[in-house]
N, C-alpha and C positions, 0 to 999 in steps of 0.2 A: 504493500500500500504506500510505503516511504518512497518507492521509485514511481509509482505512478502519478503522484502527489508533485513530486521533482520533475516530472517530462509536463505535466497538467502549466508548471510555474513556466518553464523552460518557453513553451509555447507561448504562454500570454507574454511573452518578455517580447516574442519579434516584432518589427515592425513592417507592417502588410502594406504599409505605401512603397516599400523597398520591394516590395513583387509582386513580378510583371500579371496582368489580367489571366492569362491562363494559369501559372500558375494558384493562384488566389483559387481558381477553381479545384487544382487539383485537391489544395490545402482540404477545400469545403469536401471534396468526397471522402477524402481521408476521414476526416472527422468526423461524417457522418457514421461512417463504418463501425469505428471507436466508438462512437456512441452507443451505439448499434449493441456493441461486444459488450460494454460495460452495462449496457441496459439485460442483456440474455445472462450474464453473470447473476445482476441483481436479481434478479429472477427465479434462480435455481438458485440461491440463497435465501430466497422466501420461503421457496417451497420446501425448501430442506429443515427452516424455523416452523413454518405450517404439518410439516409431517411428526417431528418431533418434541411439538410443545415448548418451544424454544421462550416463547412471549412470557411462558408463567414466570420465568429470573426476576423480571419489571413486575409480574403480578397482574398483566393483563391474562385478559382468556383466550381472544384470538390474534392472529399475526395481525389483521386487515385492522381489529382497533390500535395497535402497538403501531402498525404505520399511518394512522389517521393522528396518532397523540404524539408519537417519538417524531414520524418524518414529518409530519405536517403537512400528508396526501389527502386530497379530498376523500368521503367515502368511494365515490365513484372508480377512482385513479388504484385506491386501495385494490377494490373488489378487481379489479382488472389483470390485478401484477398478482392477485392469490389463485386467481381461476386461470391466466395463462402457467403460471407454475404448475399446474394439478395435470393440466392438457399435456402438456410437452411429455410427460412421463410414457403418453400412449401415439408420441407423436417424432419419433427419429428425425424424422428428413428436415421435420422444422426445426426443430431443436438445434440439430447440425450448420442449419441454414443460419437461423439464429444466433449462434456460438461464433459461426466466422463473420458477423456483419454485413451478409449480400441481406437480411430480413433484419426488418424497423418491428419494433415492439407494439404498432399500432398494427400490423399485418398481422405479428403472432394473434392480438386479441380479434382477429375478424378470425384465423383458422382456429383459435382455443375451440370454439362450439361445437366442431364435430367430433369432439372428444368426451364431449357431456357423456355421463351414465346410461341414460338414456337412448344416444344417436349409436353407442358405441350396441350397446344393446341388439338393436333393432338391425345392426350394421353386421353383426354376427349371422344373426337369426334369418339374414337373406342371403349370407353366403359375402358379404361383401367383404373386399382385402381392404383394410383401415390402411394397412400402408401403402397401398397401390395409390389410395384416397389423396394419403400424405404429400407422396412423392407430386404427384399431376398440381396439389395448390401450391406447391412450392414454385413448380415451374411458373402456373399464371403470377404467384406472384413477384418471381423475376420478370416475367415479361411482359407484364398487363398493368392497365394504370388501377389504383386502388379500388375507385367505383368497379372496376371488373372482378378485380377476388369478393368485394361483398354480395355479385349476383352469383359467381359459380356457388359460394359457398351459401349463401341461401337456397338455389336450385339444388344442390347435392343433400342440404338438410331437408325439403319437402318432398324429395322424392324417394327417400325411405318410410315416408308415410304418409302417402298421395292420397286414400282414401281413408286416413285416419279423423277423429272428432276436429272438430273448428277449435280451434283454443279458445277460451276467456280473454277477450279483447284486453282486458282490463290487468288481468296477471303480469303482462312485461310492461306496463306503463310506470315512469316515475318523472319526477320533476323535481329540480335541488334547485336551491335560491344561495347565493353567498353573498351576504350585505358588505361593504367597504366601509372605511373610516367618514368616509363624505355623506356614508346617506346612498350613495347609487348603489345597485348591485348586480352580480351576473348570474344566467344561471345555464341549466341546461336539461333538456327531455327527452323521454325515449317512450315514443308512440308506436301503437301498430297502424297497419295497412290504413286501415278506415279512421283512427283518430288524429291520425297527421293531414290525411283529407280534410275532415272538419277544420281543424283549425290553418291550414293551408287557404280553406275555401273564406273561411272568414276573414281571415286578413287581408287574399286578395279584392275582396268586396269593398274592404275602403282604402286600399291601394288603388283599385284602377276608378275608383270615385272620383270625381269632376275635384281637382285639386288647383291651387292660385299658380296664375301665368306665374314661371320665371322662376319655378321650384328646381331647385336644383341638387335639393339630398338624393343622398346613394341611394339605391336600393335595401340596405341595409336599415337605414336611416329611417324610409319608408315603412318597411315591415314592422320596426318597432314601434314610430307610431301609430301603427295602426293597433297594431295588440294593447298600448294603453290607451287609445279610442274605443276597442272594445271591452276593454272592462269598464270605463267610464262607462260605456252606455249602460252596461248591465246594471252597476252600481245605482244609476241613477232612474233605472226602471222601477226600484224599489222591490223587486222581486224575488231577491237574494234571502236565503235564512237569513235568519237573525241570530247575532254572536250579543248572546248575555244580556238578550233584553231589547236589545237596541237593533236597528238596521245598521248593513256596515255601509263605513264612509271612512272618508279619511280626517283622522283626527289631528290637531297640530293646536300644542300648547305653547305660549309667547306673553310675556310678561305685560303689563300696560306701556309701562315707559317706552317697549320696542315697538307696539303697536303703535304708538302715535308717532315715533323717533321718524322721520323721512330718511335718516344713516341707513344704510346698505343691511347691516348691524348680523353678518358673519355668524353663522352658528349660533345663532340667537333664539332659537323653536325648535321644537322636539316634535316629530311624529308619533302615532301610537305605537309604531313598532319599533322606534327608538333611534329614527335617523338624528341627526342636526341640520338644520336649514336656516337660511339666510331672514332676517325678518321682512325682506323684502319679497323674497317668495313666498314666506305667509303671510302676509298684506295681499297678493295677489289670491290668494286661496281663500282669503275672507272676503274678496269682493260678490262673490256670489255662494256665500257658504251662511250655515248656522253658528251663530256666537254664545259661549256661555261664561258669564262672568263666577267667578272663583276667589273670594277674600284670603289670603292667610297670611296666617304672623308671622312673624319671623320665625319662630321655631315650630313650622309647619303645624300649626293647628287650625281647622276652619272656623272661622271668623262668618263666613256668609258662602252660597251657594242659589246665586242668579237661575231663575228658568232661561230657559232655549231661548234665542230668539232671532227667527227666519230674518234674514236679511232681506232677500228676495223672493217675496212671498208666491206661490202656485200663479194667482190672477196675473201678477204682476209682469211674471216672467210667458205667462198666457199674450199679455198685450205685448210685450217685445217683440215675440215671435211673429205676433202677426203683421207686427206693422214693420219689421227688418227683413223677413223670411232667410237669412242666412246671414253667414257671418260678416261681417260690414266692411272690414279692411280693404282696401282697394286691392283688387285682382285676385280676390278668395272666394268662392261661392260654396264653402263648407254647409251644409243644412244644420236646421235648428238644433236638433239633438246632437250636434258636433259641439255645440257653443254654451258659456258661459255668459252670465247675464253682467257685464262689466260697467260698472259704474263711473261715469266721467270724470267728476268729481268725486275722490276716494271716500264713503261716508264718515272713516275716521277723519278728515280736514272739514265736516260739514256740508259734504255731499247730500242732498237727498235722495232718498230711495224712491226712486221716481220713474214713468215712465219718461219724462226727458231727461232727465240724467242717467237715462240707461242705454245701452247697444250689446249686440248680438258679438262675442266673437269668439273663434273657435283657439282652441289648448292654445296651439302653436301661436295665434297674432295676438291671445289675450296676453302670454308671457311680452313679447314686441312690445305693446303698448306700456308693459310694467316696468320697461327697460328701452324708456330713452323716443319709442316710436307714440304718436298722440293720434285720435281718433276725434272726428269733430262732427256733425249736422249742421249743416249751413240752412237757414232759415224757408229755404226753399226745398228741404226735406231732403236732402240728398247728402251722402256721407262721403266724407275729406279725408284720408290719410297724409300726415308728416314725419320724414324721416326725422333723426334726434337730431339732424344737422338742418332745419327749420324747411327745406325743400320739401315739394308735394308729390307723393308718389301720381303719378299718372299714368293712365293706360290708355291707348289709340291715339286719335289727334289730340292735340292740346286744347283743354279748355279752359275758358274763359268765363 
């Protein structure tokens, strides 16, 4: 480990502006390889700690939480490096393939599956050579790009039992959320056939929705808002259980002093599930939200406990709708249930809750307007967009 540690230093010392464009390539296949090796090492060192209770020394029970708590592997990442250890035992050609670096440990976990209890089973019981199996993925996956080993090796698992039960849709589904220090988080899912349809189908629903001239986010960028469009809708259907009494929404606690503060004021609110947020983003989330006042002392005792009280009452937000029909920013035509009933005037500065002091706009131009862009009705009924640099957005010929 002491020499491998010393070549690991050695390397980071060179300097790669000193060589030349091919080689920098070679450097990168090298490395990968090495990767490659040290990753199929760690591997058959799991499995060697998984087979002989290795994790009890710490006092864990299995390897997979000993590397969620010791190495600080997601569970996902975990279960991945314990079930390609288990496969490889029934699995030569990979293993081999694996051990000299021509196979990435993302490859071993797409061929781990036909090594299940189960495949290996059923793979007997028709007579089928597992190594034969081995040897052929190994080849596609030297010489096929990745989406192609996940369809042989799918086709090779459904057709040892082509007219077997439908599985429980629900059984291989999961979903992991990992929050960050800022409040955002990432996550990631593992749907079957028909529930990545669903939610494939829903998002492209308000993807290829009528969206403002001169959009220019990725497709990435698109699909995620669309997935918090669509739980917004949901949430705000009302037709969600109810969590402890209450309908869920998003909750965000924020002191007086920041509420009325116009300061930016950095980490200043709490969500209910324990982000931090700027009090300027919850200023925006109060403009068309429920407010509930909360007294307490200094050494957290309650003092007083205010009713609810609708900012933007059902009628209110009834006449918006009717008299805006979508979201107002120039060159957006998001529909109603996309939008927020945003207040001109903030009602913390003395805004009234009013239908003139109110406009239609949806997630994306309600944050704009919180930061720096302005929305205006010019008396003639007709709605003005200004950049933060006092210019007016405009679309088609100039008006006047």
């Amino acid at each position: 480990m002491g020499e491998l540690q010393s070549a690991l230093d050695a390397l980071a010392a060179e300097d790669l502006f000193a060589l030349p464009p091919g080689a920098v390539l070679d450097r990168t296949a090298e490395l990968l390889r090495l990767v490659n090796q040290a990753s199929a090492e760690l591997t058959r060192t799991v499995r060697h700690a998984d087979a002989t209770g290795a994790c009890e020394h710490d006092g864990k029970q299995t390897i997979a939480s000993w590397l969620r708590g010791h190495g600080h592997l997601t569970a996902g990442e975990a279960g991945r490096l314990v079930r390609s250890g288990r496969a490889l035992e029934h699995l030569p050609a990979t293993a081999a393939a694996f051990a000299d670096g021509s196979l990435t440990a993302s490859q071993v976990a797409v061929i781990a599956p036909v090594a299940d209890d189960d495949k290996r089973t059923a793979a007997t019981e028709q007579g089928v050579d597992l190594k034969a199996i081995d040897a052929a993925l190994v080849a596609v996956a030297h010489g096929e790009a990745h989406a192609q080993l996940l369809q042989v090796v799918h086709h090779y698992r459904e057709a040892l039992d082509p007219d077997g039960v439908e599985p429980d849709p629900t059984e291989g589904r999961r979903l992991s959320v990992t929050r960050h220090a800022d409040g955002s988080g990432t996550g990631r899912f593992d749907l079957d056939a028909v529930g990545i349809e669903k939610v494939l189908a829903g998002i492209e629903s308000i993807v290829q929705a009528s969206r403002p001239k001169g959009d220019d986010r990725s497709r990435a960028q698109q699909q995620a808002d669309a997935l918090v469009q669509l739980c917004d809708n949901q949430l705000a259907s009302g037709q969600l259980p109810t969590l402890r009494t209450v309908k869920p929404h998003v909750v965000v606690s924020l002191d007086c002093d920041d509420l009325v503060d116009p300061a930016t004021g950095p980490g200043a609110a709490r969500t209910g599930f324990g982000a931090q947020i700027s009090a300027a983003r919850a200023r925006w989330l109060a403009c068309d939200g429920a407010i509930s006042r909360i007294v307490m002392t200094p050494d957290g005792e309650l003092l007083d406990l205010g009713r609810d009280h609708r900012v933007v009452t059902p009628g209110l937000r009834k006449a918006v709708e009717a008299r805006d029909g979508q979201c107002v920013f120039t060159g957006c035509d998001a529909p109603t249930h996309w939008c927020d009933v945003h207040h001109l005037i903030h009602w913390i500065n003395g805004g009234e809750t009013s239908l003139a002091n109110s406009g239609l706009l949806c997630e994306r131009h309600h944050t704009k307007v919180h930061h720096g862009f302005r929305v205006e009705r010019d008396p003639g009924g007709r709605w003005r967009t200004w950049r933060p640099d006092g210019t007016e957005i405009l679309i088609g010929p100039l008006l006047v």
